[in-house]
C-alpha positions as a Python dict, from the first residue, in 0.01 Angstrom:
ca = {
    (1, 'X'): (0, 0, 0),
    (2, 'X'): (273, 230, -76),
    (3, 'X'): (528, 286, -316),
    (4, 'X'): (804, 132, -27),
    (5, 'X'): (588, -163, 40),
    (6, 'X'): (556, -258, -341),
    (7, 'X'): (923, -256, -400),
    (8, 'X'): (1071, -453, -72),
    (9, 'X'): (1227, -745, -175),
    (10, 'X'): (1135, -1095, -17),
    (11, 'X'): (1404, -1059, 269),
    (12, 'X'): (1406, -716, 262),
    (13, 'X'): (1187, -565, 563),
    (14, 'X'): (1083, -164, 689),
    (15, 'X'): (1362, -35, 994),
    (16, 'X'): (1243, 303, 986),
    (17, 'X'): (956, 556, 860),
    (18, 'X'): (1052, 886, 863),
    (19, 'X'): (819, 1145, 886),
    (20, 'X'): (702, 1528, 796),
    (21, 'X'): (713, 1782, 1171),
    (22, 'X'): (387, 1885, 1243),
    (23, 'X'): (544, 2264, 1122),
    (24, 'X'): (434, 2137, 775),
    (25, 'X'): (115, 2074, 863),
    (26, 'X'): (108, 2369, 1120),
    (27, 'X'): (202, 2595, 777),
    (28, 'X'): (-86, 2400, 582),
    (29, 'X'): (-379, 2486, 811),
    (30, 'X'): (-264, 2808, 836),
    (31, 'X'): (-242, 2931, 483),
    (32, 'X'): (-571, 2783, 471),
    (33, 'X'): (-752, 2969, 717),
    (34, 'X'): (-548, 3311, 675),
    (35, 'X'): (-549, 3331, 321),
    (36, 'X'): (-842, 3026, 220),
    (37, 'X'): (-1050, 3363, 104),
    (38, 'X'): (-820, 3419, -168),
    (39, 'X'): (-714, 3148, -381),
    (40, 'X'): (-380, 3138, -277),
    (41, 'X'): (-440, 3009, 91),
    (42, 'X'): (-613, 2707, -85),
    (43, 'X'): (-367, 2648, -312),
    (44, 'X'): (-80, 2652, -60),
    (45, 'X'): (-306, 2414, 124),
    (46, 'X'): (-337, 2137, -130),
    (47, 'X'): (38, 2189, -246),
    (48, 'X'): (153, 2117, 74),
    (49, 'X'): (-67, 1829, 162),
    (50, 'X'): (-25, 1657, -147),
    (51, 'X'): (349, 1677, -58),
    (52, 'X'): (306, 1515, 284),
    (53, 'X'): (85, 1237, 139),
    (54, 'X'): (300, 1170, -147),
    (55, 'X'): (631, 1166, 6),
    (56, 'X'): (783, 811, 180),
    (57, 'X'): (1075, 831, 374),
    (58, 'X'): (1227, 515, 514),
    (59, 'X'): (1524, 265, 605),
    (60, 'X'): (1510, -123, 520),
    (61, 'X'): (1744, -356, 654),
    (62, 'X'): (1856, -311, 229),
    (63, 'X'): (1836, 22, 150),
    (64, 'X'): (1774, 365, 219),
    (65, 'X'): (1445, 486, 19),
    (66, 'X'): (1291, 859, -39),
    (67, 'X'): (984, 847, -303),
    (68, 'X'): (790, 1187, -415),
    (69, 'X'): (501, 1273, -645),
    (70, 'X'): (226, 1189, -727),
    (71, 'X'): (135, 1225, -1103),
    (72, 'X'): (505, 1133, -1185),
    (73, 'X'): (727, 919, -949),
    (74, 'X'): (1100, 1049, -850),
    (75, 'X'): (1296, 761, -624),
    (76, 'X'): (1623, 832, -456),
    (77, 'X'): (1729, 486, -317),
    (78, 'X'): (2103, 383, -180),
    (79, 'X'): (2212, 39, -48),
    (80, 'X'): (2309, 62, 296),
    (81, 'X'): (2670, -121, 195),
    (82, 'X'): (2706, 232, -40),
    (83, 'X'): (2617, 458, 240),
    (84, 'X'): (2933, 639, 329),
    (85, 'X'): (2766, 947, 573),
    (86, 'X'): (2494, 1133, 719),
    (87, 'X'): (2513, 1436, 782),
    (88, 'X'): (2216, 1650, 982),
    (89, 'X'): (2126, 2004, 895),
    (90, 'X'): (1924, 2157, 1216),
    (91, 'X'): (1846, 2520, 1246),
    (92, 'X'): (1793, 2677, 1567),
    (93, 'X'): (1409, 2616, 1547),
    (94, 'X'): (1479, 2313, 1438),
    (95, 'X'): (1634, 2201, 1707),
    (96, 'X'): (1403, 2333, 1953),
    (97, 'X'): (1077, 2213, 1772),
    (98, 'X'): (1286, 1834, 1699),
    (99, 'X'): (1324, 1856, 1323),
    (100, 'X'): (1571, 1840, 1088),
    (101, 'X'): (1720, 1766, 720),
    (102, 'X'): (1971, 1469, 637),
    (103, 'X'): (2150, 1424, 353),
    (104, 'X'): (2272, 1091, 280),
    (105, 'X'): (2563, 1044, 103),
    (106, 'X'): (2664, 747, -95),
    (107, 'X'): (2952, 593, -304),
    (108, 'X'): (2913, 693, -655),
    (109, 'X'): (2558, 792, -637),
    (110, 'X'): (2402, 1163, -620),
    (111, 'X'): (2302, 1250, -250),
    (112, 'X'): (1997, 1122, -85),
    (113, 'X'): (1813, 1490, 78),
    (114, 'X'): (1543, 1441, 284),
    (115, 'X'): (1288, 1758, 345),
    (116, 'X'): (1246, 1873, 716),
    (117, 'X'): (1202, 1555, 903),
    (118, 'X'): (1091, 1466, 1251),
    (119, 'X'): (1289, 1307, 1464),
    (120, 'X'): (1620, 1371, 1237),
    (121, 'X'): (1868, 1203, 1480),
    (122, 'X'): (1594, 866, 1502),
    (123, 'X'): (1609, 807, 1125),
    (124, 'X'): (2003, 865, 1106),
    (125, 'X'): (2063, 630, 1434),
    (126, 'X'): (1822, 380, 1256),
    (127, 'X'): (2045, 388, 881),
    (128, 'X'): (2392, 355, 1169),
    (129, 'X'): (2205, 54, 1277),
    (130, 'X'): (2090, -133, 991),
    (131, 'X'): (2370, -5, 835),
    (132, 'X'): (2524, -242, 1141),
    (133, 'X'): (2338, -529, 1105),
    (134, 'X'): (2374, -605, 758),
    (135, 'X'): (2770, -529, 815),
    (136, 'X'): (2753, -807, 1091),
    (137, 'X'): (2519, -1051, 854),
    (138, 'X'): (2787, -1023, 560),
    (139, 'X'): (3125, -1021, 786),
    (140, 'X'): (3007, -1272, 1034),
    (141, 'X'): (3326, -1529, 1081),
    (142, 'X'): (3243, -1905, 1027),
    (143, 'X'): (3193, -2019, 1358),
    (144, 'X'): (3123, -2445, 1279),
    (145, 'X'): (3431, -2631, 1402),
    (146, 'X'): (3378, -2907, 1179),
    (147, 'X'): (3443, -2696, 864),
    (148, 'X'): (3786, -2553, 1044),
    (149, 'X'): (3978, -2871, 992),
}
């Protein structure tokens, strides 16, 4: 179980899981098997693989969550009622290969910046959308006639 899953509240479920482009992993192997004689292709490999398997990326119908590290713990986390943008940052590579960074921005808060992501324009239509949802869920008119009198 993962940092995400140990923190969601009792009404509070997983949207969205983003996730790191196979580029990072592509850059992983590689450093391994070009440079694994010396000890910097192993290094690179491990440094990078402990930062996919340490990183969680994802949208509740609460919150927006990123999570890194593994010896110490850093948490970026912004209610989706204090979201106020998202804005994409593609390269040309990025988007012909489908990856991308976002950076969240919130009210009163410091920025939420993902790493390269895949799928960039998934996770920022799935924060729009929950974003929605709970909008809907809080503004929702009272609809019983009875109680209209």
């Amino acid at each position: 179980m993962g940092y995400i899953e140990e923190t969601l509240s009792k009404s509070e479920t997983i949207v969205h899981r983003a996730h790191f482009h196979w580029s990072y992993y592509l850059a992983a192997w590689l450093s391994l098997i070009f440079l694994g004689v010396f000890i910097i292709g192993i290094y690179l490999f491990i440094s990078i693989m402990v930062r996919i398997w340490t990183t969680e990326i994802a949208v509740t119908n609460h919150r927006v969550v990123h999570k890194t590290g593994l010896f110490t713990r850093s948490t970026h986390e912004l209610e989706l009622d204090s979201v106020e943008g998202v804005e994409l940052e593609q390269s040309f590579l990025g988007r012909l290969f489908g990856y991308g960074k976002l950076i969240i921005s919130g009210t009163g808060v410091e920025d939420v910046v993902t790493p390269d992501i895949a799928a960039p324009m998934e996770f920022r239509k799935a924060i729009d959308e929950a974003a929605n949802a709970r909008e809907e869920v809080v503004i929702k008119p009272d609809t019983n006639p009875a109680l209209s009198s």
